[in-house]
FIBAFI-496940 format. One record per residue (C-alpha): residue number from 1; y, z, x; residue in three letters; chain. Coordinates in Angstrom, 1 decimal. Example, Ala and Ser with C-alpha at 12.3 -4.5 7.8 and 13.67 -1.06 7.14 Angstrom:
2
(r 1 (-4.5 7.8 12.3) ALA A);
(r 2 (-1.1 7.1 13.7) SER A);
//
This chain:
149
(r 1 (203.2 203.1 127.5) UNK A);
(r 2 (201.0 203.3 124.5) UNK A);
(r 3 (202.5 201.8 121.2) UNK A);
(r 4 (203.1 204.6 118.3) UNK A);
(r 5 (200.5 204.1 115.8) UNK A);
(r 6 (201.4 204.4 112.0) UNK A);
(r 7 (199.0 204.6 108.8) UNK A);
(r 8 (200.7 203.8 105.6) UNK A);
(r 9 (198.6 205.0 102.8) UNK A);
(r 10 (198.7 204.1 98.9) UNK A);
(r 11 (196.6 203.7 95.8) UNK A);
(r 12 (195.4 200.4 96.4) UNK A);
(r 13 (196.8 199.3 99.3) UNK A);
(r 14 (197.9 196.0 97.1) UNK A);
(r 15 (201.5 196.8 97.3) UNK A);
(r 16 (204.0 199.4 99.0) UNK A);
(r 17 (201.5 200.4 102.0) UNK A);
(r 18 (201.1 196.5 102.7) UNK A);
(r 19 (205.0 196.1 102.8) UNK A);
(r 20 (205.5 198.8 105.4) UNK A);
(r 21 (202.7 197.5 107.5) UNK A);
(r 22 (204.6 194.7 107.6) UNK A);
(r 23 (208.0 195.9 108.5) UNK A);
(r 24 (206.8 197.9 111.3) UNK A);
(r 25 (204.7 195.1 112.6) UNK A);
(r 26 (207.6 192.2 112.5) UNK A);
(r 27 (210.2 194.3 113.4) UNK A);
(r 28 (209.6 196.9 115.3) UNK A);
(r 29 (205.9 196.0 116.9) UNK A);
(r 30 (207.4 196.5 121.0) UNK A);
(r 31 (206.7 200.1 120.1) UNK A);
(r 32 (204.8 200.3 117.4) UNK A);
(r 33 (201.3 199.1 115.7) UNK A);
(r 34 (201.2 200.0 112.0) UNK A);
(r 35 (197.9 199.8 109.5) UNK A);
(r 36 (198.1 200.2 105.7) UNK A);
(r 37 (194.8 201.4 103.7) UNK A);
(r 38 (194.4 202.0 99.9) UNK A);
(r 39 (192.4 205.2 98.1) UNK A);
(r 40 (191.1 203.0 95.9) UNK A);
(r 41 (191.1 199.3 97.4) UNK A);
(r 42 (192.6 196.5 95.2) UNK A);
(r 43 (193.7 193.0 95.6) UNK A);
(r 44 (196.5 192.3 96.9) UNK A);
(r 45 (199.4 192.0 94.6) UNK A);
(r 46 (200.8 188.2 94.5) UNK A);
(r 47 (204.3 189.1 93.0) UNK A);
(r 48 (204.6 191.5 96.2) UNK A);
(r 49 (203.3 188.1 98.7) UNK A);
(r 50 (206.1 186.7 97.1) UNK A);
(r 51 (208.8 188.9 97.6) UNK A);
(r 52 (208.0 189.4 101.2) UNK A);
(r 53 (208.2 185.4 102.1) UNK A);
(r 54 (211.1 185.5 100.2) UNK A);
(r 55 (212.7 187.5 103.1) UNK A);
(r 56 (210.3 185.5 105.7) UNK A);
(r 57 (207.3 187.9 105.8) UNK A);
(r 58 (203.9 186.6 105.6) UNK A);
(r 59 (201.8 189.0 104.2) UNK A);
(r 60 (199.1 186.4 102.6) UNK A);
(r 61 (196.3 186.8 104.5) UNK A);
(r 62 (196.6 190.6 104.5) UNK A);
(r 63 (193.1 192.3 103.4) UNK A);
(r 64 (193.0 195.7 101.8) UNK A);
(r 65 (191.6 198.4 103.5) UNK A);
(r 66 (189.9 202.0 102.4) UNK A);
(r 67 (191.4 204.8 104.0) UNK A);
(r 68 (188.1 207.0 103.6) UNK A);
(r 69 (186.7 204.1 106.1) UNK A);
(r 70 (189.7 204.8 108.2) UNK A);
(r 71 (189.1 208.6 108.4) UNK A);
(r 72 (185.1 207.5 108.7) UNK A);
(r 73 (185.5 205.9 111.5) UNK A);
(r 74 (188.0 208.2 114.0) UNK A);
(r 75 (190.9 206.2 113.9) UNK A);
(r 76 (193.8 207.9 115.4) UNK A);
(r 77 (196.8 207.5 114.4) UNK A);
(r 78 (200.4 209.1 115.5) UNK A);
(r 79 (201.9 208.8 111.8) UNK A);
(r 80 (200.4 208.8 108.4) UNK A);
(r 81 (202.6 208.5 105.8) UNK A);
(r 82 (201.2 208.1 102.2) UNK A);
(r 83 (203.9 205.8 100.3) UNK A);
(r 84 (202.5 206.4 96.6) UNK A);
(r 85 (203.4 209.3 94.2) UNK A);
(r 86 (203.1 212.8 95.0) UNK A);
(r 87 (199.4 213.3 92.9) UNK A);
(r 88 (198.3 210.7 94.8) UNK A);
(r 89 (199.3 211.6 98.2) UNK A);
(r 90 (197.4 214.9 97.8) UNK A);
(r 91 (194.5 212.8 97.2) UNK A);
(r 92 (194.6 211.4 100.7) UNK A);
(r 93 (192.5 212.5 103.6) UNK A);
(r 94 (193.9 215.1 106.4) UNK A);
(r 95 (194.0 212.7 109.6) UNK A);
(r 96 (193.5 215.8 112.5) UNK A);
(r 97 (194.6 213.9 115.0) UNK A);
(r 98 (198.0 212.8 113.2) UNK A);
(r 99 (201.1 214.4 114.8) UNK A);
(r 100 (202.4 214.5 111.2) UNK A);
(r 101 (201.8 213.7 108.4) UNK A);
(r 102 (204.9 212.5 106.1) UNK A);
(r 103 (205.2 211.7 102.4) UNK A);
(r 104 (207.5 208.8 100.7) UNK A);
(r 105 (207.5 208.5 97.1) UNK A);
(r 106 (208.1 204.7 95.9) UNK A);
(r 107 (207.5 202.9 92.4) UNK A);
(r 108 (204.4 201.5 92.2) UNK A);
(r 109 (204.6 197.4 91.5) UNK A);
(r 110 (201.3 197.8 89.9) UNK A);
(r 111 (202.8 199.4 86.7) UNK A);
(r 112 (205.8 197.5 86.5) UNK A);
(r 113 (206.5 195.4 82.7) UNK A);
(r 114 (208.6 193.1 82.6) UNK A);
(r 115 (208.8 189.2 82.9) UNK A);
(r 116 (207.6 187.6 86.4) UNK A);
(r 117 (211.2 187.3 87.6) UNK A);
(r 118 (212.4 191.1 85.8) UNK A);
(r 119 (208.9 192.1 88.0) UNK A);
(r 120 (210.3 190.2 91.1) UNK A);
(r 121 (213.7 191.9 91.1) UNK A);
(r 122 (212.6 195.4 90.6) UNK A);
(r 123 (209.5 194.8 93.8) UNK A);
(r 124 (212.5 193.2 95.9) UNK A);
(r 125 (214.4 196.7 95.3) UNK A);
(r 126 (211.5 198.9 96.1) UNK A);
(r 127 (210.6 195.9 99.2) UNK A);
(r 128 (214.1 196.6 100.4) UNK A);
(r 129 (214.0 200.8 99.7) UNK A);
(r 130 (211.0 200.8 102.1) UNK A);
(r 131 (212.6 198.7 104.9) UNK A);
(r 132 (215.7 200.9 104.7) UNK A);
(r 133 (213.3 203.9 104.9) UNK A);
(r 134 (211.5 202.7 107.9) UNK A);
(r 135 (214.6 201.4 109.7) UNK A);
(r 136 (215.5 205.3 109.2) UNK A);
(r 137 (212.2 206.8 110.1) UNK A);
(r 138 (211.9 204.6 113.8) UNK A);
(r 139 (215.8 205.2 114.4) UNK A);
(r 140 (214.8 208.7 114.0) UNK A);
(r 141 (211.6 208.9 116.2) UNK A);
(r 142 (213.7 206.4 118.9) UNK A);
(r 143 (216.5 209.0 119.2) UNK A);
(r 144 (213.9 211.8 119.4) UNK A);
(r 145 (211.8 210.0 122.4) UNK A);
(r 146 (215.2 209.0 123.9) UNK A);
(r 147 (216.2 213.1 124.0) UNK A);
(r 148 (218.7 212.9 121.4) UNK A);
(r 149 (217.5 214.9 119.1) UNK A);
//
């Protein structure tokens, strides 16, 4: 069987996409392949590495990614789920292939203020808001594959 592929999309794919990539792909990745891409590519934010090894998730190496490049190139996807604000999601490319398309609104750690470790708590919250929200989303799509729904 052919693993579920996800596209998580966000402004700079430095941050919120990256984490959800993540998640999918260490936890869930018997079923699953996720990618992350950025509208406007960044770097990676180091304050977000660092809250992922914190819960043992290397994200280090991780590159961002354009999503126009993405959409360029014909890569299907089951999923795409935009992870920045709403402005920004409209912003994002219709995927035709995408069974659905599916929006989740987290803080962006780009603007938060703060000191290093205020900064660190508040990207551990919205790390562990997207784990819980993907732990939701794939209990979800298990039950509906299962015939549960």
């Amino acid at each position: 069987m052919d693993k579920i592929k996800i596209l998580f999309v966000c402004v700079h794919n430095s941050a919120r996409s990256q984490m959800a990539e993540a998640f999918v792909n260490y936890f869930y990745n018997d079923k699953f392949v996720a990618e992350s891409a950025g509208l406007e590519p960044g770097t990676l934010n180091p304050l977000v590495v660092k809250s992922m090894s914190e819960i043992g998730i290397d994200i280090s190496k991780n590159q961002v990614k354009d999503v126009f490049e993405k959409y360029k190139s014909g890569a299907y996807f089951d999923y795409v789920i935009t992870v920045c604000d709403e402005a920004n999601a409209e912003k994002c490319p219709i995927f035709p292939s995408a069974l659905k398309t599916i929006h989740w609104s987290f803080e962006d750690p780009s603007k938060l203020t703060g000191t290093e470790d205020e900064k660190l708590k508040k990207i551990a919250k919205i790390r562990d808001e997207i784990k819980s929200k993907i732990e939701d989303f794939i209990k979800s799509l298990n039950k509906t594959q299962n015939g549960k729904s």
